[in-house]
DOMAR-909125 format. One record per residue (C-alpha): residue in three letters; x, y, z. Coordinates in steps of 0.1 Angstrom, whole numbers, plus 5000, padded with zeros to 4 digits. Each point is the difference from the previous one (the first is absolute). Last residue first. Example, Ala and Ser with C-alpha at 12.3 -4.5 7.8 and 13.67 -1.06 7.14 Angstrom:
<sites>
SER513749895071ALA498649665007
</sites>
This chain:
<sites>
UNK431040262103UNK502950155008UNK501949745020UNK498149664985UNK501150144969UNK503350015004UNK500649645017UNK498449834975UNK502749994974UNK502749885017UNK497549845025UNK498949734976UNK503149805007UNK500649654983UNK498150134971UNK502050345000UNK503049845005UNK499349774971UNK499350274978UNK503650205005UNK501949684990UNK498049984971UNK500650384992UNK503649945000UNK499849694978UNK498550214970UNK502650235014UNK502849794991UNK498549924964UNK499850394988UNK503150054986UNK499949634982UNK496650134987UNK501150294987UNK502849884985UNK498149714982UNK497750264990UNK503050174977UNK500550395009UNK497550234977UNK500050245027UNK496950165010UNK497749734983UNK501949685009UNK499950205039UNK496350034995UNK499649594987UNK501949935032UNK497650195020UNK496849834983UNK501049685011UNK498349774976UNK502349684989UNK502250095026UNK500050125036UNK500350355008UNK497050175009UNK499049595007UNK502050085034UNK498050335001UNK496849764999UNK500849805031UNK500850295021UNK496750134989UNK498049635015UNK502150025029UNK499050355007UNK496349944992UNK500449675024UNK500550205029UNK497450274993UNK497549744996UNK500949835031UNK499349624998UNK497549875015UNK500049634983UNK496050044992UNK500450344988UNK502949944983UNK498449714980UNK496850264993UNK502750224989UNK502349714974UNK497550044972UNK499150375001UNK503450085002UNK501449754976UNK498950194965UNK500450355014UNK503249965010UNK501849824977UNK498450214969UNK501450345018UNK503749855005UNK500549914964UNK499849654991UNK502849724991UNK502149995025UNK498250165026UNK497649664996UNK503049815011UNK500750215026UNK496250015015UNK499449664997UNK503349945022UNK498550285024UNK497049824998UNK501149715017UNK502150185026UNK497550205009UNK497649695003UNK502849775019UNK499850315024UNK496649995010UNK499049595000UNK500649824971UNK497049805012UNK499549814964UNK496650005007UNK499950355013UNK501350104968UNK498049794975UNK496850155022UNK501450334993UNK500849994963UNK496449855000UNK498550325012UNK502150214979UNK498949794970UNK496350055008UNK499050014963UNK498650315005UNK502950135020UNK501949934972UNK497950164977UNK499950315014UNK503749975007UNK500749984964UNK497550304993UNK501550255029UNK503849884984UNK499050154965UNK498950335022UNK503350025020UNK501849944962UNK498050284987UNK501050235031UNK503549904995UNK500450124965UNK497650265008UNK502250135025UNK503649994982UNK498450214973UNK498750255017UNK503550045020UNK501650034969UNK497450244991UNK500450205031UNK503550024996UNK499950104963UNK497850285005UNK502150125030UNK503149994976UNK498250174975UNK498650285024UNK503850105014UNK502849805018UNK502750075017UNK499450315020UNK502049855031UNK498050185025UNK497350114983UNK498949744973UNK501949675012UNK499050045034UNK496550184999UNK498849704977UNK501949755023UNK498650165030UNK495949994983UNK501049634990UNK501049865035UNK496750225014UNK497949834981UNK501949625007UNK500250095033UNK495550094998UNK500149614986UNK501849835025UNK498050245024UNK501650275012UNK500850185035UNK499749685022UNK504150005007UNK500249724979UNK498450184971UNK502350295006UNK503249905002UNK499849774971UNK499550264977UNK501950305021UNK503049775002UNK499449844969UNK500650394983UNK502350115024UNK503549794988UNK498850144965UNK499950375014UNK502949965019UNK502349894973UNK501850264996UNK499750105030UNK501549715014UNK502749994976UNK501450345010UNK499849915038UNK502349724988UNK502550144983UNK500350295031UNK500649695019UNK502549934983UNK499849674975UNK502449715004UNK502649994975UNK499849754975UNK499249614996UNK499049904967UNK500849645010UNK499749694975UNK502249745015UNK497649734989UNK499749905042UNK499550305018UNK497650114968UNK498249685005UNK500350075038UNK498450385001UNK497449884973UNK499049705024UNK500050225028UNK497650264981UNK497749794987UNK499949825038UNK498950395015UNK497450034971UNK498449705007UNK499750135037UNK498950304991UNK497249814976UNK499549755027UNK498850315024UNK498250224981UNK497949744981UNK498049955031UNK499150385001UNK498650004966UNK497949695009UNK498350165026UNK499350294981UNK498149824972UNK498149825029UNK499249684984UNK496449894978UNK501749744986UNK499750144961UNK500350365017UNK502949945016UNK502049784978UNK499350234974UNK501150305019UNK503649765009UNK500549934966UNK500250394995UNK502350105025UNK500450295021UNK502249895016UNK502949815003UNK499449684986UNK498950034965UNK502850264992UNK502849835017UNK500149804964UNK501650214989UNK503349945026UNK500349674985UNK500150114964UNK502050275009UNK502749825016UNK499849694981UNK500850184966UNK502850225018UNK501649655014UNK499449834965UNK502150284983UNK502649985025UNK500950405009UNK502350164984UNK499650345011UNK498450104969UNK497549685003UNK499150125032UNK498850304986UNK498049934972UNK498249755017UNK499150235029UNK497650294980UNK498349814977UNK500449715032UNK497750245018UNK497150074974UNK500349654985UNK500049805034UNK497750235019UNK496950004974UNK500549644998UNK499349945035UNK497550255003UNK498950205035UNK501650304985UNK500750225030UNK500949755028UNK501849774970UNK502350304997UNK501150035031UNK500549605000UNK501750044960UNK502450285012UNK501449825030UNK500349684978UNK502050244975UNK502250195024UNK500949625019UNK501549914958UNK501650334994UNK501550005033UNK501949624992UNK502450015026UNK498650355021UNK501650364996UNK497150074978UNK497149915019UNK498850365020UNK500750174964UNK498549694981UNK496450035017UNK500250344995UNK500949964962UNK497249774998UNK497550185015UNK500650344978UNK499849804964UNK496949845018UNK497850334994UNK500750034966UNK496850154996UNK498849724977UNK500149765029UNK498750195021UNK496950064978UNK499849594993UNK500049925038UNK497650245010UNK497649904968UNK500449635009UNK498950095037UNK497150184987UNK498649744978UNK500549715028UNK498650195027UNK496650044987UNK499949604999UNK499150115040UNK496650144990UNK498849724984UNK497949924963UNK502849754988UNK497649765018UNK496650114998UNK500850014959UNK500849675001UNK496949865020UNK497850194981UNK500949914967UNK500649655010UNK495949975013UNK499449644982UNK502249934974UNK497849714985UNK499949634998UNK500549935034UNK503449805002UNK501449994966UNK498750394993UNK501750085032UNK503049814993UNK500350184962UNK499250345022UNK503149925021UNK502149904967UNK499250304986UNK500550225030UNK503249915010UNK501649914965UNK498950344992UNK501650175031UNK502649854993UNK501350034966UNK500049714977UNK503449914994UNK499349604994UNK501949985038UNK496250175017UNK497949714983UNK502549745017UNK500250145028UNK495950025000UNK500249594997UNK502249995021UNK498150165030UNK496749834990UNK501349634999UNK502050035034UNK496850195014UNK498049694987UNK502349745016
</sites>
C-alpha cells in the first residue's frame, strides 16, 4: 500500500508541471526529512552517481548525432534509401523507415530521428500524394527506431541504474529493432497496396545504385564503424561514442565540408544541454531511491510479489501494463529511473535477465514515443508540420498496435533478443 501511496503521490507532484528532476529530488528529500529528520549523505550519494565513466557516452553520442545532423548528412541517406525503393508501391514510405533505422544507428534519439528524417520525408510524400495520416504514422513510427537500435540513450540509463552490460544491451536491441523495422515496412507496403497510393517508377540501374551507395557511404559507415567496433572488443561504449564523434567531426568538415566552428559550437551545446537535463534528472532519481531504499520499499515490493506468486512472466507482464500507462503520461527517462530501483531487487529474486527485460522495457517506451497525452514524437511531427494532432495520432494508431504485437513476442520469446548477445559476448 505504501508504494501505491508514494508512486501517486509523486505523479501527482510531477502532472502540476514541475520539472523532473525537481519533483525528484524535492519530494525525495521531503521523504528523507519525513523519515529521519535530515538529508543524511544525498550530496554524496548524487554526485557518486552521475559521477561514471559510462554517462561519458551520453554527451558524445548527442554531439555525433547533432553534427551529422547539421551536415546534411541524412539528405544523402534518404535519397539512397529511395533510389534502391523507388520502383516499390509506396517507395517513399519503405525509403523513409529505411532512413529512420540507419539513422537511429547514428543518432541514438527517438526524437532526434523523427524531426531530422520526416524534415526531409514529410515533404515528399505529401508531393506524391501520399495519405497525410500514412506520412504522419510513417515517420512517427519509424522515430521511434532511435531508442531501439543502438546506441540508445534509455538503454545507458537502464544500464548504469541496473548495473547492465551497456554493450549487452546494445546488441539485444539489434535484433527486435530489424525486426520492427521489417513489420513497419510490410504494413507501409499494404496500406499503400491498399489506399492506392503508389509512386512506383522505374527501377534503378545498377549504375543508379552504385551512385547511391557512395553517396551515402559515409553515413551507411558511420554505425558500422561505431557499432562495429565496440562489439568487436575495440571500444568501450564510451571510447565508440569518442571515436563516433571524432568520424562525424572529420565527416561533415572534410569530406562533405558542411559545417564550420558555429555549427560545431552549436552541436556541442545542444548536446550540453541534452546531458545536464538528464544528468539532473539521474541525480533527482539518486535522492528518491535513497529514500526508498531507506524506507525498505524495494524490499516490501518484493515480499508483496512473492506473496502474490505472479511467478516470472505474470511480473513482465505486470509491469509492462505499469509501464504503458506510466509511458503515457511521463517521459522515457523519469520511467526508468523511478521503477528500476524498485522492481531490481524483484528481478533479482524472479531471475529475470537484465538484458531481456531492458529490451522489453525500451520497446515499451517507443510505443509511448507515440501514444497520446505525452508522446514526445507526435508533439515533434505537430512542431515540423503544423498538421492537426488528431491526424497525427490517427496516423500513428496502427503502429501503436504494431509495437504491441512486437512485445509480446519478445516476452513469449526471450531469444529474439538474446540470441545476439549470447554469440558475441
Amino acid at each position: 500500500m505504501i508504494i501505491a501511496i508514494i508512486l501517486v503521490s509523486l505523479l501527482v507532484l510531477l502532472f502540476t508541471g514541475l520539472p523532473i528532476f525537481a519533483g525528484l529530488t524535492v519530494y525525495g528529500g521531503a521523504l528523507l526529512l519525513m523519515t529521519q529528520g535530515n538529508f543524511g549523505p544525498v550530496t554524496d550519494i548524487m554526485f557518486h552517481e552521475v559521477n561514471r565513466y559510462l554517462l561519458v557516452a551520453i554527451p558524445l553520442f548527442g554531439f555525433m548525432a547533432n553534427i551529422m545532423i547539421k551536415g546534411k548528412v541524412v539528405d544523402d541517406l534518404y535519397d539512397a534509401a529511395y533510389t534502391f525503393t523507388r520502383h516499390l508501391p509506396g517507395g517513399l514510405a519503405v525509403a523513409t523507415i529505411l532512413a529512420c533505422t540507419v539513422f537511429a544507428a547514428i543518432s541514438g534519439s527517438s526524437v532526434a530521428t523523427a524531426m531530422t528524417i520526416g524534415s526531409v520525408a514529410i515533404p515528399q510524400m505529401l508531393r506524391f500524394g501520399y495519405d497525410e495520416r500514412l506520412a504522419y504514422g510513417v515517420v512517427a513510427a519509424g522515430g521511434t527506431l532511435g531508442i531501439l537500435i543502438p546506441p540508445s540513450g534509455p538503454m545507458i540509463l537502464y544500464g548504469v541504474t541496473t548495473d547492465t552490460s551497456i554493450g549487452g544491451l546494445f546488441m539485444a536491441g539489434m535484433v527486435p529493432g530489424a525486426l520492427m523495422a521489417g513489420i513497419f515496412i510490410v504494413w507501409a507496403l499494404v496500406r499503400t497496396t491498399i489506399s492506392g497510393t503508389t509512386t512506383r517508377e522505374k527501377m534503378a540501374s545498377v549504375d543508379e545504385m552504385a551512385l547511391a551507395m557512395r553517396k551515402s557511404f559515409w553515413a551507411i559507415l558511420m554505425p558500422l564503424i561505431v557499432l562495429g567496433g565496440m562489439y568487436a572488443g575495440v571500444f568501450t561504449a564510451t571510447e565508440a561514442a569518442a571515436a563516433g564523434a571524432w568520424l562525424a567531426l572529420l565527416i561533415t568538415v572534410f569530406v562533405y565540408r558542411s559545417v564550420g566552428l558555429r555549427a560545431i559550437w552549436q552541436s556541442a551545446a545542444e548536446a550540453a544541454r541534452m546531458s545536464a537535463m538528464l544528468f539532473m534528472i539521474l541525480a533527482g532519481a539518486t535522492v528518491f531511491s535513497h529514500v526508498l531504499t531507506k524506507m525498505r520499499v524495494p524490499q516490501q515490493f518484493v515480499e508483496a510479489l512473492v506473496a502474490a506468486d505472479l511467478g516470472m512472466m505474470g511480473f513482465v507482464v505486470v509491469m509492462m501494463a505499469v509501464v504503458l500507462i506510466l509511458g503515457m503520461f511521463l517521459e522515457s527517462v523519469a520511467i526508468i529511473l523511478i521503477t528500476a530501483p524498485i522492481i531490481l531487487p524483484a528481478m533479482i529474486h524472479l531471475e529475470i535477465n537484465p538484458v531481456w527485460y531492458g529490451v522489453l522495457l525500451v520497446v515499451n517506451l517507443e510505443m509511448a514515443m507515440i501514444t497520446p497525452p505525452v508522446g514526445m514524437n507526435l508533439f515533434t511531427l505537430k512542431a515540423i508540420t503544423a498538421a492537426p494532432m488528431a491526424r497525427i495520432v490517427a496516423g500513428s494508431a496502427p503502429y501503436v498496435l504494431l509495437m504491441g504485437l512486437i512485445l509480446a513476442l519478445l516476452i513469449l520469446f526471450p531469444q529474439l533478443a538474446l540470441w545476439l548477445p549470447s554469440k558475441l559476448l
